[in-house]
Phi, psi and omega in degrees: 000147197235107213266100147299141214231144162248159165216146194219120184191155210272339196268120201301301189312339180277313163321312209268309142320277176337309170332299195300311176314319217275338185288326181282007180224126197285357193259337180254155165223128180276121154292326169196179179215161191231159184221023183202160173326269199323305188290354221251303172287345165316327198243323171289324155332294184292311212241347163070057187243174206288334187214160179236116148279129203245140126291148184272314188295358174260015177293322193068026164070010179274169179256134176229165175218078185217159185306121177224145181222130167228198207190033167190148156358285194312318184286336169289315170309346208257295200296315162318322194269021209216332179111001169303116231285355140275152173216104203277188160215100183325347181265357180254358192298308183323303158325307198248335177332282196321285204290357175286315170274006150287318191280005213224341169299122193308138184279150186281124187282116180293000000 
């Protein structure tokens, strides 16, 4: 099964890594990238895809229930309080991407 991914983040370098991880696992497909709140939900609408990677920092103080990445306490508090069904630590993505969105990926009903 191959897990459609939207990844939504404001910053292209940040974007542009994440591409590369994501490029390395054959189980995954980026389908699009968002680079603002608005298009991000916008896009998750239009295109259904199984998981969305959030910068936490583009909620804009909206309740999301999606995989979010920071890089401090405070933002892990944010993504708990906000329903992030992951909470990632940017400095750790190289490590952690893959198998969290492998783990988080819907199961094929047997």
């Amino acid at each position: 099964m191959c897990v459609k991914v939207l990844l939504a983040d404001d910053t292209e370098v940040m974007r542009k890594a994440i591409r590369g991880l994501l490029s390395e696992c054959q189980d995954i497909s980026l389908i699009s990238e968002a680079a603002t709140f608005s298009e991000t939900v916008q896009k998750s609408q239009e295109l259904l895809p199984d998981q969305v990677i959030f910068d936490l920092h583009m909620a804009e103080g909206k309740s999301l229930h999606l995989p979010a990445i920071a890089n401090d306490d405070e933002a892990k508090a944010m993504a708990e309080s906000i329903g992030a069904a992951k909470f990632l630590d940017k400095m750790n993505l190289a490590r952690e991407l893959i198998p969290a969105i492998l783990e988080l990926a819907p199961q094929p009903v047997a």
